[in-house]
C-alpha positions as CSV (number, residue, x, y, z in Angstrom):
1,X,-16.2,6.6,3.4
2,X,-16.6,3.2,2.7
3,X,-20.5,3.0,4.5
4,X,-21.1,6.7,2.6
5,X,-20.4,4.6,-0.9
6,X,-22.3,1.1,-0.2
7,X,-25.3,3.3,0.3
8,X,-25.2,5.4,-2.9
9,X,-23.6,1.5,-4.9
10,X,-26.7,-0.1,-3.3
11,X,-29.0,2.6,-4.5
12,X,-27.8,3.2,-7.9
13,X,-28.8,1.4,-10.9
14,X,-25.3,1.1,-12.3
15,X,-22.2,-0.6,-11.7
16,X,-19.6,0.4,-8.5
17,X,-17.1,2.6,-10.7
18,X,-19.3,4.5,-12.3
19,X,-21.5,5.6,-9.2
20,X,-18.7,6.1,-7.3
21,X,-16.6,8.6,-10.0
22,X,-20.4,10.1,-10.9
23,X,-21.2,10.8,-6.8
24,X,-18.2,10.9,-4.5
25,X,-15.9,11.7,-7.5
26,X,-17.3,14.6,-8.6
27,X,-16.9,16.7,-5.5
28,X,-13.5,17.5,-5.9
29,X,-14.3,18.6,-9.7
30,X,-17.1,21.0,-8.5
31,X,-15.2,22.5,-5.8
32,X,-12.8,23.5,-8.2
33,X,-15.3,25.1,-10.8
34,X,-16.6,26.8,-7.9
35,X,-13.3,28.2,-7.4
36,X,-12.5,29.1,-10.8
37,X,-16.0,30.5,-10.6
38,X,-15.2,33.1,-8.6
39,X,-11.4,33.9,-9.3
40,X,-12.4,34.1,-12.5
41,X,-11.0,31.6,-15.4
42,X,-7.8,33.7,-16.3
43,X,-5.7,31.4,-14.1
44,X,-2.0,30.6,-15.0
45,X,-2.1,26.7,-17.0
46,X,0.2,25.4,-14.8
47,X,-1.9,26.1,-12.1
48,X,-5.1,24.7,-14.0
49,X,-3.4,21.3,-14.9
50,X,-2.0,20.6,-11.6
51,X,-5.5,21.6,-10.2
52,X,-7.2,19.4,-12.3
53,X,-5.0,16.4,-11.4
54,X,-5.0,17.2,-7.3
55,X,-8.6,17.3,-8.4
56,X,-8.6,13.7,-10.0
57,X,-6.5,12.5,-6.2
58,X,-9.8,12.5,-4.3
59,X,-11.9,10.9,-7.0
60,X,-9.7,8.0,-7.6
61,X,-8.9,7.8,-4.2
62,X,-12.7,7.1,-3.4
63,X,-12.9,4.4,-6.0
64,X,-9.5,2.9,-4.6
65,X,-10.5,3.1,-0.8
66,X,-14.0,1.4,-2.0
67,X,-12.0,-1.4,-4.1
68,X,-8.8,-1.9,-1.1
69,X,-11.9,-2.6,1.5
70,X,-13.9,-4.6,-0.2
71,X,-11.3,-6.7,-2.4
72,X,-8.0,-5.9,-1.6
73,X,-8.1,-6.5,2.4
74,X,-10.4,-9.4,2.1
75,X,-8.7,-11.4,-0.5
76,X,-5.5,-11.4,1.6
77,X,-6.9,-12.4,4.2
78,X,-8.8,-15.1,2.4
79,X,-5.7,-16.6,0.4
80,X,-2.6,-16.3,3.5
81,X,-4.4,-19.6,5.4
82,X,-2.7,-21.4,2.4
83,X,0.7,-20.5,4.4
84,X,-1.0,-20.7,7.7
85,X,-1.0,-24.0,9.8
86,X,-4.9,-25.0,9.9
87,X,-5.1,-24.2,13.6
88,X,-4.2,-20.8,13.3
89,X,-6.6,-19.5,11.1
90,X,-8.6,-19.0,13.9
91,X,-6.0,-16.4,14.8
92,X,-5.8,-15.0,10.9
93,X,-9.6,-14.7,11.4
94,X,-8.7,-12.3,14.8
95,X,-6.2,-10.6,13.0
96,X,-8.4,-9.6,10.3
97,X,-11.1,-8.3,12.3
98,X,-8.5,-6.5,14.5
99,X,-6.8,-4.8,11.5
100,X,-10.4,-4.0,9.6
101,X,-11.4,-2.2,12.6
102,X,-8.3,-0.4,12.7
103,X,-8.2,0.5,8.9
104,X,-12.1,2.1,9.9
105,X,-10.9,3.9,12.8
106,X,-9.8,6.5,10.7
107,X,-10.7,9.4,13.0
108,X,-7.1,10.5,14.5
109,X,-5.7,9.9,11.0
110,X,-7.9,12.1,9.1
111,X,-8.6,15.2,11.9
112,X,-4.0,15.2,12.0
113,X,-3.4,14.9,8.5
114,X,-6.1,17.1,6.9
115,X,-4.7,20.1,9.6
116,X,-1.5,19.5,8.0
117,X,-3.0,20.0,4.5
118,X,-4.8,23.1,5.9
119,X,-1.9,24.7,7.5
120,X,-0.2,24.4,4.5
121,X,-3.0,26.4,2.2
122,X,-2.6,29.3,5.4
123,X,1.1,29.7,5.3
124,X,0.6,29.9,1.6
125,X,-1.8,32.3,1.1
126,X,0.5,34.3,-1.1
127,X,0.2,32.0,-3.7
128,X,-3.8,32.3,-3.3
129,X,-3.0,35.7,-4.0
130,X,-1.3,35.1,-7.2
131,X,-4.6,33.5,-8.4
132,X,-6.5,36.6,-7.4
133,X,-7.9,35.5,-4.0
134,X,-8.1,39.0,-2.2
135,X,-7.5,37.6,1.4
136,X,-9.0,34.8,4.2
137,X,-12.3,36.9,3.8
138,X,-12.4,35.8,0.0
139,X,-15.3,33.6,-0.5
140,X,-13.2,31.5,-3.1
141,X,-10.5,31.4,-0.6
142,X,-13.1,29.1,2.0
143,X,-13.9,27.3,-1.3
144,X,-10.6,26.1,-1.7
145,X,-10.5,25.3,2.0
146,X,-13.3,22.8,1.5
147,X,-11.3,21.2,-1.7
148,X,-8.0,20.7,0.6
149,X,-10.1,19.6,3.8
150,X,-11.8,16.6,1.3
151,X,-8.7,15.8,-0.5
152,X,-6.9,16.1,2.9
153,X,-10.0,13.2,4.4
154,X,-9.8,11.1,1.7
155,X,-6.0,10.6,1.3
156,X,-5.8,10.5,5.0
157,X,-7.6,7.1,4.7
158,X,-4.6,6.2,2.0
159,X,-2.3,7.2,4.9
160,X,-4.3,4.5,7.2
161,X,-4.3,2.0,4.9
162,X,-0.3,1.9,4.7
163,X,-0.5,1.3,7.9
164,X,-3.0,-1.1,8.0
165,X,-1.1,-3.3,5.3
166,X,1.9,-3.1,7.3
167,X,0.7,-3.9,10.9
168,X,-1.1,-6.5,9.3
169,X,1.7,-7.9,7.5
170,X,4.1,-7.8,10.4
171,X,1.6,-9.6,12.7
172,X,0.9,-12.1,10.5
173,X,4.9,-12.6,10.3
174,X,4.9,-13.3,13.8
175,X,2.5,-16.2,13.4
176,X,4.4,-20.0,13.0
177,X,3.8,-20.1,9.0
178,X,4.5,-22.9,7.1
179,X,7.2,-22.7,3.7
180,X,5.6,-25.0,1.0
181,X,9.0,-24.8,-1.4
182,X,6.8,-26.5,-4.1
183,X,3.8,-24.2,-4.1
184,X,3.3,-22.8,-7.2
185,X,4.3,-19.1,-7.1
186,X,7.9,-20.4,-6.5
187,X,7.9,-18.4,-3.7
188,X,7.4,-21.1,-1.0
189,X,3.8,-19.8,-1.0
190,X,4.6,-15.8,-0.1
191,X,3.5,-14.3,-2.9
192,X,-0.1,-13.7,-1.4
193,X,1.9,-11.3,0.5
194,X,3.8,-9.7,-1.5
195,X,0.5,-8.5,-3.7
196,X,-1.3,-7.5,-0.7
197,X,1.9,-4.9,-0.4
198,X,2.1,-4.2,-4.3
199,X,-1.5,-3.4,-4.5
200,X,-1.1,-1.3,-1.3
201,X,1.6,0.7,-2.8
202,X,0.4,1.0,-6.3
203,X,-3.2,2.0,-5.0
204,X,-0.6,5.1,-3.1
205,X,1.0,6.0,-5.9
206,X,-2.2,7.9,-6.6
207,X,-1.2,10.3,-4.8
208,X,1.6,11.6,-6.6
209,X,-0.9,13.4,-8.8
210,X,-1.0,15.8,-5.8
211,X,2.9,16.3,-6.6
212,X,2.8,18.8,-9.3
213,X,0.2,21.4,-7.3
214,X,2.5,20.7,-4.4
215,X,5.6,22.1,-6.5
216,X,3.9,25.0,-8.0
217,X,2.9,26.6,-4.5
218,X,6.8,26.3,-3.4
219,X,7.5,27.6,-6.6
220,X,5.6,30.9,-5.8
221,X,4.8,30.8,-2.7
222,X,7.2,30.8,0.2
223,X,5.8,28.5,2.7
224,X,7.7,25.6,1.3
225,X,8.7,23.7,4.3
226,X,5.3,22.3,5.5
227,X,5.0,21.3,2.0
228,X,8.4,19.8,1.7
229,X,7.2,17.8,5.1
230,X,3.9,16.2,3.1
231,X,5.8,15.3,0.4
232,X,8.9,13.6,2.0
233,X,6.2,11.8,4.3
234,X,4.3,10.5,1.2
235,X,7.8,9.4,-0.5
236,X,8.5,7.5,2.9
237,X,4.8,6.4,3.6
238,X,4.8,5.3,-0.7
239,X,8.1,3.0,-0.1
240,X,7.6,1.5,3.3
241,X,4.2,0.0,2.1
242,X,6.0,-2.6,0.3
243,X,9.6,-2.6,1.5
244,X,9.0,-2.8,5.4
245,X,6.4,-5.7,5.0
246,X,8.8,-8.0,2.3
247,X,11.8,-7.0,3.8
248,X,10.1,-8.5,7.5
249,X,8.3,-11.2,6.1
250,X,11.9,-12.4,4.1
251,X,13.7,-12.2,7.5
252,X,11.1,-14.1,9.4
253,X,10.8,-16.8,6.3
254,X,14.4,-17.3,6.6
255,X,14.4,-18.0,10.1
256,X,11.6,-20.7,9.8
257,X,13.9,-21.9,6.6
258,X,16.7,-22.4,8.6
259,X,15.1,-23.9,11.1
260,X,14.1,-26.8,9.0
261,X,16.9,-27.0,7.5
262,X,18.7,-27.7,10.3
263,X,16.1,-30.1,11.6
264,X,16.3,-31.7,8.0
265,X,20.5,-32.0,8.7
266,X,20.4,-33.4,12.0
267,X,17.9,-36.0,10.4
268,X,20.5,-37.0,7.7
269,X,23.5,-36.5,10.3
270,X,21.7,-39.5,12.0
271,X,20.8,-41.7,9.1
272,X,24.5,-41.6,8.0
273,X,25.7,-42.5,11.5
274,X,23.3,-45.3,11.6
275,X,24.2,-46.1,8.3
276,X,27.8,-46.4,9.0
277,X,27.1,-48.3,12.0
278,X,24.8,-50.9,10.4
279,X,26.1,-54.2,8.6
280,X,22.5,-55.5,8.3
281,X,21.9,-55.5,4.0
282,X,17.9,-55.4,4.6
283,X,18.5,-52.2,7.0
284,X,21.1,-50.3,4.7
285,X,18.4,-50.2,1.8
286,X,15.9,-48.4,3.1
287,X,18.1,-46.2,5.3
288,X,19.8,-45.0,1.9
289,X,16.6,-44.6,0.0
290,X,15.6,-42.7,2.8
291,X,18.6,-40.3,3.4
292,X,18.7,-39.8,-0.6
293,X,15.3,-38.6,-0.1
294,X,16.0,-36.0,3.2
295,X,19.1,-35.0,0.8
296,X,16.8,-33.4,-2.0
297,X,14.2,-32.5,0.6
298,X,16.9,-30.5,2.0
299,X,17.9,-29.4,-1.8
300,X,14.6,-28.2,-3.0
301,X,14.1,-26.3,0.6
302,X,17.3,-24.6,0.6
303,X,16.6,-23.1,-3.3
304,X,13.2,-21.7,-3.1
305,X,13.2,-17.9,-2.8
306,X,11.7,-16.3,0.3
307,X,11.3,-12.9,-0.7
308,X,7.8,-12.2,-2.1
309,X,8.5,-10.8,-5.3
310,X,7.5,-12.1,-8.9
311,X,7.9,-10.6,-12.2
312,X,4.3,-9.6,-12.2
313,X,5.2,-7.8,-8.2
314,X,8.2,-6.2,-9.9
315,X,6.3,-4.9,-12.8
316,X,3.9,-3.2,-10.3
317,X,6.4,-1.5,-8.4
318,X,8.4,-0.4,-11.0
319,X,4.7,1.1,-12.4
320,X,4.1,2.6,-8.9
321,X,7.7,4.2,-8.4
322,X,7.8,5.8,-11.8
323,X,4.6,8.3,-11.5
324,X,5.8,10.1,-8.9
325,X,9.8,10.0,-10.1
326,X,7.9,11.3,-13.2
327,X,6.7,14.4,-11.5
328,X,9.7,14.5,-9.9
329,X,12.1,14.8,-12.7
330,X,9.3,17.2,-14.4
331,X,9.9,19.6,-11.9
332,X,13.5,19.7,-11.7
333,X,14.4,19.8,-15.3
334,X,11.5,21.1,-17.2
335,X,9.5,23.8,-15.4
């Protein structure tokens, strides 16, 4: 996907988002006209609204695949050396070619989870009916096959990009990072990752525009549990982008926290024994000048926060969360 749209951005006269939305984009949008075409345009709203935004899934999600790619991955890769030893960027450099091979290798990903979406329009072909498709013979019923294959491809890639920001994140983990409790982001220097999970997750929360078409087929249609199964694997997929990675990441800081802090206490342990033990007035000085200075190393170390989440994080996921809750409550207490 992301090869198809450097060739038509490096073609077109005009900027990234608008080539993108006016090429790629629009596929989803004439796929449904096409349908509505030949169903005719006396369609229930409901089913017109939530079309038009399962519609709007695929477009966006081009745009967002294009942008996580070319910015998202990169940056993160770019800015987690500044929590990385210097020898080991060598091995961030491995990781990130290892990881944007895997995000491309989308094959597997895409053939499992578009069947899924396509079994899902079969066992619900009574609610095709309801829109006036006559039958799997229907030209407007392989129509709307096309539209769910596409949206199914596209947010398939979504799917592999969870995963890439995770496996990623947890491998990174694994590397001997440092804790800077004085970088900026009063984070010890973690934030990095903690965006590279928020923009993961928020650029998923996309797909909850899917949700609403999703509840008006179990509505009327009966094949509900394959659709149930999407849905509860998009909830799981939407909140383990960000809560798997932090949550690992905190546990790992922690354990490199701790031990420096108990290097840090052996060091002052010592200084207070030799301390005790001197008499000398030019040694006992600099040994307590030194010691007061491991005592508020040891302070400021053990009060920085090791779980990569600012206000600005927060404010994202809160964002990301509500769309789909949104739907959510929309469909249990209004419709």
């Amino acid at each position: 996907m992301t090869r198809l749209i450097r060739v038509i951005v490096e073609r077109s006269p005009f900027r990234a988002l608008p080539t993108i939305l006016l090429t790629v984009g629009l596929v989803p949008f004439l796929l449904t006209g096409l349908f509505l075409a030949l169903v005719g345009p006396d369609v229930r709203p409901i089913f017109l609204g939530s079309q038009l935004l399962a519609a709007t899934l695929p477009a966006v999600g081009a745009v967002l695949i294009w942008r996580y790619d070319t910015v998202v991955f990169p940056t993160f890769i770019e800015r987690i050396t500044e929590v990385t030893p210097y020898d080991d960027n060598r091995e961030i450099q491995r990781i990130a070619g290892h990881y944007g091979a895997f995000f491309a290798n989308v094959r597997a990903t895409t053939a499992i989870w578009t069947g899924l979406v396509l079994v899902a329009v079969i066992v619900n072909d009574a609610y095709f009916r309801s829109l006036g498709v006559t039958g799997y013979t229907d030209p407007s019923y392989f129509v709307y096959g096309l539209f769910a294959a596409w949206a199914g491809a596209i947010t398939a890639v979504g799917i592999r990009m969870a995963l890439t920001t995770i496996l990623c994140i947890r491998e990174i983990g694994d590397l001997d990072f440092t804790i800077d409790p004085l970088h900026p982001d009063g984070l010890g220097g973690l934030s990095n990752i903690g965006y590279f999970a928020i923009r993961t997750t928020s650029i998923l929360s996309i797909g909850a525009l899917g949700l609403p078409l999703a509840f008006d087929v179990v509505r009327v249609s009966g094949g509900s549990g394959v659709i149930y199964a999407l849905v509860g694997f998009y909830i799981l997929l939407l909140v383990g982008s960000f809560a798997f990675p932090t949550v690992y990441i905190n546990r790992r800081a922690n354990e490199i926290k701790q031990e420096s802090l108990d290097d840090k206490r052996e060091q002052i342990h010592e200084l207070r024994t030799r301390l005790l033990a001197s008499d000398d007035p030019e040694e006992i000085e600099p040994l307590q000048m030194k010691l007061a200075e491991l005592r508020k190393q040891y302070e400021t170390y053990d009060a920085v926060n090791l779980y990569p989440m600012s206000l600005s994080i927060a404010s994202r996921l809160a964002s990301s969360v509500l769309l789909p809750l949104f739907f959510l409550v929309i469909e249990t207490y209004v419709l």
